[in-house]
N, C-alpha and C positions, 0 to 999 in steps of 0.2 A: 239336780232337780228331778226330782222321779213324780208321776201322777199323786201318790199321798204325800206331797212336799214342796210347793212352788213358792219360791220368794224372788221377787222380782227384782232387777235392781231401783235402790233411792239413793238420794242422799239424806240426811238426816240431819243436815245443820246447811237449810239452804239460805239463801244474803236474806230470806225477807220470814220473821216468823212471826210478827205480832197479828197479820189478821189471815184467819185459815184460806179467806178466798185466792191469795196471795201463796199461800204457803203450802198447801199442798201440791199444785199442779207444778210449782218451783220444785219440789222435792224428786218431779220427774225429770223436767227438764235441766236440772245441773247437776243430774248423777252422772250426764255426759259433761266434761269441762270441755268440750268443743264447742260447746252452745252457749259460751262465754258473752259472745256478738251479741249472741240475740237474747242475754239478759241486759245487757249496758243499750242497748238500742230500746228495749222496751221498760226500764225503769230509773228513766236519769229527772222523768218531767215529775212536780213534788210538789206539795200546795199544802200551807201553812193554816188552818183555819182555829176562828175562837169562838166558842158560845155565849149566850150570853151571861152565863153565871162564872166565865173565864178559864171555863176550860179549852185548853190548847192541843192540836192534836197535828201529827205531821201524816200525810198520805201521799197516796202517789196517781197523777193522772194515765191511769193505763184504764182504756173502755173494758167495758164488759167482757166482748167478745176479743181480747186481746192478746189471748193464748192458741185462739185458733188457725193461726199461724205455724203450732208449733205440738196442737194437741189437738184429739179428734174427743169426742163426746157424744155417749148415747144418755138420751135421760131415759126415767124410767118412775110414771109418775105417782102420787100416793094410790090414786085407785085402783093401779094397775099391780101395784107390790103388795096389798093386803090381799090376794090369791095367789102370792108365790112363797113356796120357802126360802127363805131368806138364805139358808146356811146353804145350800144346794147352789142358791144365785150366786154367792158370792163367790167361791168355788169352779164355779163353772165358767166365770168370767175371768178368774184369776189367769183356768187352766189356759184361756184366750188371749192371755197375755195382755191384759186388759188391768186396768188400778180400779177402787172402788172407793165411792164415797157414798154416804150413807149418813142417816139421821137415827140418833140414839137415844137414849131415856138415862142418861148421867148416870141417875141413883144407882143402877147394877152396874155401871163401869167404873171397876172396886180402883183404879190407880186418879182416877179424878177428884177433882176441888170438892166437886158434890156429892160422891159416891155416900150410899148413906143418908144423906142428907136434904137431899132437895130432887122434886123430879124436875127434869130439864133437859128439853131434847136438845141433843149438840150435833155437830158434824163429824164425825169421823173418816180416816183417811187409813185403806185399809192394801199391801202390798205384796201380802202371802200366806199362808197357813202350811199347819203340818198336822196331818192326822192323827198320825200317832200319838202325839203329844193332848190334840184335841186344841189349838193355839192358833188366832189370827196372830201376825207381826201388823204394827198400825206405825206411824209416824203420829205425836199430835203433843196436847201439851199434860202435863202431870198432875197428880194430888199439888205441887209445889211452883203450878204454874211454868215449870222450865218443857221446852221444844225439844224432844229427841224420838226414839225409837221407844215402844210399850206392847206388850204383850197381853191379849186378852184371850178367854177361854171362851167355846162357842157356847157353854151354858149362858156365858154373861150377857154376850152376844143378842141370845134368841129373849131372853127375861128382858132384856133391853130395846129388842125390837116387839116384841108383843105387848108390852107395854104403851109402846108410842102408836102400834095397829089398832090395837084391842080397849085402850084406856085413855084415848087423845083429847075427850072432853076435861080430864086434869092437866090438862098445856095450855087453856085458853084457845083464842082463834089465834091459827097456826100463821104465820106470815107466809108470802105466795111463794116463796121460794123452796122452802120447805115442801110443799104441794104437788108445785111441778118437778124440783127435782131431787126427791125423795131417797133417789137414789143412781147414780150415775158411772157408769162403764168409761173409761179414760185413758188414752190410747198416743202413746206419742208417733209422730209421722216418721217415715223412716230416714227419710234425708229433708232435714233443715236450712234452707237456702238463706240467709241471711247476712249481708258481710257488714261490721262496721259502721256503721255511721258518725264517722269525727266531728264534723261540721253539724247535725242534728243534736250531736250531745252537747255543744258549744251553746246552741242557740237556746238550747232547755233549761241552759244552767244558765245565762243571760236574763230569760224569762226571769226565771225566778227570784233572780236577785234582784232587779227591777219591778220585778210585781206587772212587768208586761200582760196583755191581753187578760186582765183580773180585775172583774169589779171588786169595786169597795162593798161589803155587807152592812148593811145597819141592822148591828146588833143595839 
């Protein structure tokens, strides 16, 4: 890893890839398999839900802030990143040994569902670059919907974030998330304290099968 080349370590096939809030900050924390405890301690609780036109969807009770245990976060907010260069930030946070996430405009990110096709900001989840080459390394999902490892170039990059700066009246009104954290610096802790919990996983799986402590919806 030389200053024009930093790739950080992920993993790239972590237990949870259907939804990114879930699956990025996982791709930090079990590219150590030591931190084995502190995934089975924090995603055994699981809740079943139906809407009303019947669709079914399985999720997991883990709070918001339920990775801060085990990951630190700087946010970094829309009004504050439409004055910086992007390609510089990201770089520069890499070299900090630092992960990025980041909100993009699909259409230029040429390996996506939408590339081409539709504008639409998405999340991306970004872990190294190489200059030379001119190439982020990203974790996220494909033109084919499948979770692995993808390579973009920083031209796609900048047309994909000046687009979401410069041109955000074509996304509608933006959700809050998106607003405040626009972009975010991600940092795992250096020692992870966590042992086990046998008896906590017992009682999560109980819950569930029970439907303990779960109102009924009226859908």
């Amino acid at each position: 890893m030389t200053d024009s080349c930093i790739i950080l370590p992920v993993n790239d096939k972590p237990p949870i890839t259907v939804y990114k809030n879930y699956s990025f900050p996982l791709c930090i924390i079990s590219a150590d398999v030591s931190e084995s405890d502190w995934l089975c301690n924090h995603f055994g609780n699981v809740y079943l839900m139906r809407e009303r036109d019947g669709y079914i969807w399985l999720d997991f009770l883990e709070p918001n802030d339920g990775f801060d245990s085990a990951l630190e976060f700087e946010r970094i907010n829309l009004n504050e990143l439409e004055r910086m260069d992007v390609i510089k930030l990201i770089k520069d946070t890499l070299s900090e040994k630092k992960y990025v996430t980041l909100f993009l405009d699909e259409y230029y990110m040429d390996k996506t569902a939408l590339a081409g096709k539709h504008h639409h900001l998405a999340e991306f989840f970004i872990y190294g670059y190489d200059d030379e080459k001119r190439i982020f390394y990203t974790v996220g999902f494909n033109s084919s919907e499948f979770f692995g490892q993808l390579t973009y170039s920083y031209d796609s990059v900048i047309k994909a974030h000046d687009s979401f700066i410069n041109e955000r009246e074509k996304f509608g009104k933006l959700p809050v998330w998106v607003v405040w954290y626009a972009f975010s610096k991600i940092k795992k802790k250096e020692n992870i304290t966590e042992e086990l919990d046998v008896n906590n996983i017992l009682r999560e799986l109980e819950e569930y099968a029970s439907s303990a402590n779960i109102k009924k919806a009226a859908f």
